[in-house]
Backbone as JSON, one array per atom type, in Angstrom:
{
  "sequence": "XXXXXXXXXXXXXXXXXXXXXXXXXXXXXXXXXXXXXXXXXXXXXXXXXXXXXXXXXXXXXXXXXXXXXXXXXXXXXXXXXXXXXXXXXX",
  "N": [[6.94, 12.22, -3.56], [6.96, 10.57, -1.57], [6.32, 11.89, 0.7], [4.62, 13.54, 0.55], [2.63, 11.47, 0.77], [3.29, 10.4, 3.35], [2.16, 12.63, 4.76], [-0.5, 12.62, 4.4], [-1.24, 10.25, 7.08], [-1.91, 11.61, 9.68], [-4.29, 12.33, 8.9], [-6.13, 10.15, 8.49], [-8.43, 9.05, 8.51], [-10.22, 10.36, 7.22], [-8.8, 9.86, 4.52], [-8.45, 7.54, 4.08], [-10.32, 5.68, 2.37], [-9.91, 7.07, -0.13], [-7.32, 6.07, -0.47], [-7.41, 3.6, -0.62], [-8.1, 3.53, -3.22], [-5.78, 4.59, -4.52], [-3.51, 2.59, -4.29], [-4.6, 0.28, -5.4], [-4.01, 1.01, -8.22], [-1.85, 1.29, -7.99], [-0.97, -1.87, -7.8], [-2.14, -2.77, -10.09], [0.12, -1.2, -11.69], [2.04, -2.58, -11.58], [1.44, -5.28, -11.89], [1.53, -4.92, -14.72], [3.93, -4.53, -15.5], [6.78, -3.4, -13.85], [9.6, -0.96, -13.5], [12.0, -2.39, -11.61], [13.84, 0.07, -10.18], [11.57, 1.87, -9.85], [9.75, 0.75, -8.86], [11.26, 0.54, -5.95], [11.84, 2.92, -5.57], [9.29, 3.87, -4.88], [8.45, 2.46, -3.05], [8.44, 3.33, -0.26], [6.3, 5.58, 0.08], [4.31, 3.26, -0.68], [3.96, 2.12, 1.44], [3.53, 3.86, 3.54], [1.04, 4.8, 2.31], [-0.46, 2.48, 2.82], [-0.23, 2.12, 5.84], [-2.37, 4.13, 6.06], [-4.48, 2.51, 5.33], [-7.29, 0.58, 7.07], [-8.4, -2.09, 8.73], [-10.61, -3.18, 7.27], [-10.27, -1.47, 5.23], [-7.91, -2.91, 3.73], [-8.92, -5.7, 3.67], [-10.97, -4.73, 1.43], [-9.38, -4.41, -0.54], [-7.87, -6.68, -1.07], [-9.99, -7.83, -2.01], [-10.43, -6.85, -4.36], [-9.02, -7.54, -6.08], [-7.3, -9.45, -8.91], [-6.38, -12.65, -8.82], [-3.87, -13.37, -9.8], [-2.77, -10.94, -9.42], [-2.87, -10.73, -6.57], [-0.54, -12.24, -6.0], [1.22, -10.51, -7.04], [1.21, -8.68, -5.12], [1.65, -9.7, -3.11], [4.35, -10.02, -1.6], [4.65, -7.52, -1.39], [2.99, -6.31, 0.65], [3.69, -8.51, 2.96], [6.31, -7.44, 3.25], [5.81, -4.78, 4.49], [4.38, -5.49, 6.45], [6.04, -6.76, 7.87], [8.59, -4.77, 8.09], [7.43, -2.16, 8.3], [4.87, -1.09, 9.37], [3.7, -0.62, 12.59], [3.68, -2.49, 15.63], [2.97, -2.07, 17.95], [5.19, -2.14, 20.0], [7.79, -0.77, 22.14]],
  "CA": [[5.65, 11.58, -3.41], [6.64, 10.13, -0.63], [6.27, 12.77, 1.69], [2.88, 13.72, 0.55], [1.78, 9.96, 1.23], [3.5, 10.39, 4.92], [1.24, 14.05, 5.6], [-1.74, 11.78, 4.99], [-0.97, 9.77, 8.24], [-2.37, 11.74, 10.82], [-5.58, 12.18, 8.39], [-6.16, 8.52, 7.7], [-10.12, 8.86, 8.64], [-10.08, 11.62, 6.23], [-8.61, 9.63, 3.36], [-8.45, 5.78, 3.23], [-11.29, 5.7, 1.64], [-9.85, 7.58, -1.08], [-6.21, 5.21, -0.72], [-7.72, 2.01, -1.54], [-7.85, 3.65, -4.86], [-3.86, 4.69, -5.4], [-3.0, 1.42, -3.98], [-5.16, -0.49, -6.6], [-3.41, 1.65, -9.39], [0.28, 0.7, -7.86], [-1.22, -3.06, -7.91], [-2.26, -2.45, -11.7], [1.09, -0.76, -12.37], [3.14, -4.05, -10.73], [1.33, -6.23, -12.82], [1.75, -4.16, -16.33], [5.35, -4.16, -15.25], [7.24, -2.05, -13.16], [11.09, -0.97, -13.48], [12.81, -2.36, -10.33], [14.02, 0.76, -10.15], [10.72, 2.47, -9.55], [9.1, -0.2, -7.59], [12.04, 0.62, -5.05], [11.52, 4.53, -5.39], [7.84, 4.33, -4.48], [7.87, 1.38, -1.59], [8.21, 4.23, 0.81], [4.74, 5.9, -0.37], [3.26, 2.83, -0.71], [3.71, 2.04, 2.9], [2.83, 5.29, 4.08], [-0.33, 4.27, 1.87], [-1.44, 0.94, 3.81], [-0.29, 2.72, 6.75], [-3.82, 5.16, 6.51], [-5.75, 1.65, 5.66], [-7.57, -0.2, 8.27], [-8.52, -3.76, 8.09], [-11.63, -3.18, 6.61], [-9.43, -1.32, 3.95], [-6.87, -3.95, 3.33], [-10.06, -6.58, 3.07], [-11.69, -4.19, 0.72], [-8.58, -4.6, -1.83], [-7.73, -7.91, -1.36], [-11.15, -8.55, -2.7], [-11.05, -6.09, -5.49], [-7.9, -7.92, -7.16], [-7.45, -10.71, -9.02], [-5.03, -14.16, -8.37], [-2.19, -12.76, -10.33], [-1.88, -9.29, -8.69], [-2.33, -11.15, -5.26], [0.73, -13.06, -6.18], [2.76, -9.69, -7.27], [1.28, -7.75, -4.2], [1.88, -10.26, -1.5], [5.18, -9.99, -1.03], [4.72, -5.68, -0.72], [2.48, -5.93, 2.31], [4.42, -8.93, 3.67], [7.28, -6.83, 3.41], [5.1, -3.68, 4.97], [3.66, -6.26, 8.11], [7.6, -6.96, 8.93], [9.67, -3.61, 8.75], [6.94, -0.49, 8.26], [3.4, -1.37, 10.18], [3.35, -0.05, 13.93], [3.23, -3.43, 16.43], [2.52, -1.34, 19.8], [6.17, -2.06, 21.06], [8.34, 0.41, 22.1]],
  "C": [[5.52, 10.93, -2.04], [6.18, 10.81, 1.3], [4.94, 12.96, 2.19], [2.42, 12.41, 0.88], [1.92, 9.95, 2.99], [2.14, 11.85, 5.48], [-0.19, 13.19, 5.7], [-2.1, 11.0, 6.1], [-2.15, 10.47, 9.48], [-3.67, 12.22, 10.18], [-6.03, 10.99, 7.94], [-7.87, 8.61, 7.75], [-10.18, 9.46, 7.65], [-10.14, 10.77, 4.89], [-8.49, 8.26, 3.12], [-9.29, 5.09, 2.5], [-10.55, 5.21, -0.11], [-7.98, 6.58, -1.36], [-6.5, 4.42, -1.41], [-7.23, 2.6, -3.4], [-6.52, 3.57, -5.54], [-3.38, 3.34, -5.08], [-3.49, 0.61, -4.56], [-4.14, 0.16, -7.81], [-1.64, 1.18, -9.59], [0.04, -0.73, -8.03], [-1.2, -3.24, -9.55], [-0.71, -2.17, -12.3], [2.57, -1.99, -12.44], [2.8, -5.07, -12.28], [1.44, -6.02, -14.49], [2.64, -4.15, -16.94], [5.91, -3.28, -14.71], [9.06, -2.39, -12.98], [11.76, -1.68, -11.94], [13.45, -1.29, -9.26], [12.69, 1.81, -9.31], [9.97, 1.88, -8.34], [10.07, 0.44, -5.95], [11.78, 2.43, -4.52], [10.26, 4.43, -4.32], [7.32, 3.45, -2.99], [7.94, 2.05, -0.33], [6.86, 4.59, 1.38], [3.66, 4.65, -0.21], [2.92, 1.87, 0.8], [3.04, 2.92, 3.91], [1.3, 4.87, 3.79], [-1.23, 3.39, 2.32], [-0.98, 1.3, 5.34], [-2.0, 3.49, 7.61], [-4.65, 3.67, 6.4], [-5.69, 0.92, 6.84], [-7.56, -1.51, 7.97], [-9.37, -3.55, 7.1], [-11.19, -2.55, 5.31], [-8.51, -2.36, 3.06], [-7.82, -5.28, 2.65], [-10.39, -6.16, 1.59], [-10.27, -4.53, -0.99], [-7.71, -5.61, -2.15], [-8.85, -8.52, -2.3], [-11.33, -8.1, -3.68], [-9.92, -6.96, -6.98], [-7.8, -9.46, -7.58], [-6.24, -11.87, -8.63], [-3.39, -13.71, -8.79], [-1.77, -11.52, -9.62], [-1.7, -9.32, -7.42], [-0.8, -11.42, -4.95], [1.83, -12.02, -5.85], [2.73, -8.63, -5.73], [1.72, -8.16, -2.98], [3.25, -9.93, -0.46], [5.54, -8.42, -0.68], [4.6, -5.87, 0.32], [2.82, -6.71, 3.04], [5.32, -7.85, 4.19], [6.8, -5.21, 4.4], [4.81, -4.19, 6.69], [5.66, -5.78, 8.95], [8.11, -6.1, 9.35], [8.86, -2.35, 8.64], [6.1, -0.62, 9.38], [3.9, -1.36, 11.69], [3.08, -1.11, 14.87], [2.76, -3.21, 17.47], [4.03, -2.04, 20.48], [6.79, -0.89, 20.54], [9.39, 0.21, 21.93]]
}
């Protein structure tokens, strides 16, 4: 899965649109419960995933979720800002 989440990359105009959505569903799946196990599998993908969003994406699904799934998601896209997300150094 995580592969296919990386080919999306250099189509991000193309599809972040259509991200927001899987990245609401992995938010949903966090808060439902998620194995440790799996969570760890998929944090590849779901970097790759906020990779294609912009701001205006990232806004868009901060605002779609509620207080509790902030809570469980914060520390993903922390964890996404620090060691995945692109700073412009070389």
């Amino acid at each position: 899965y995580s592969k296919l989440c990386e080919l999306l990359i250099p189509h991000k105009d193309i599809f972040k649109k259509h991200v927001v959505g899987l990245i609401l569903c992995y938010i949903k799946a966090l808060s439902e419960g998620m194995s440790p196990i799996t969570k760890k599998k998929l944090m590849p993908s779901i970097y790759a995933l906020l990779d294609v969003c912009s701001d205006f994406e990232t806004r868009q699904i901060n605002a779609m979720i509620d207080v509790p799934s902030k809570t469980l998601f914060a520390p993903v896209f922390k964890s996404y800002q620090k060691f995945y997300q692109y700073h412009g150094q070389a």
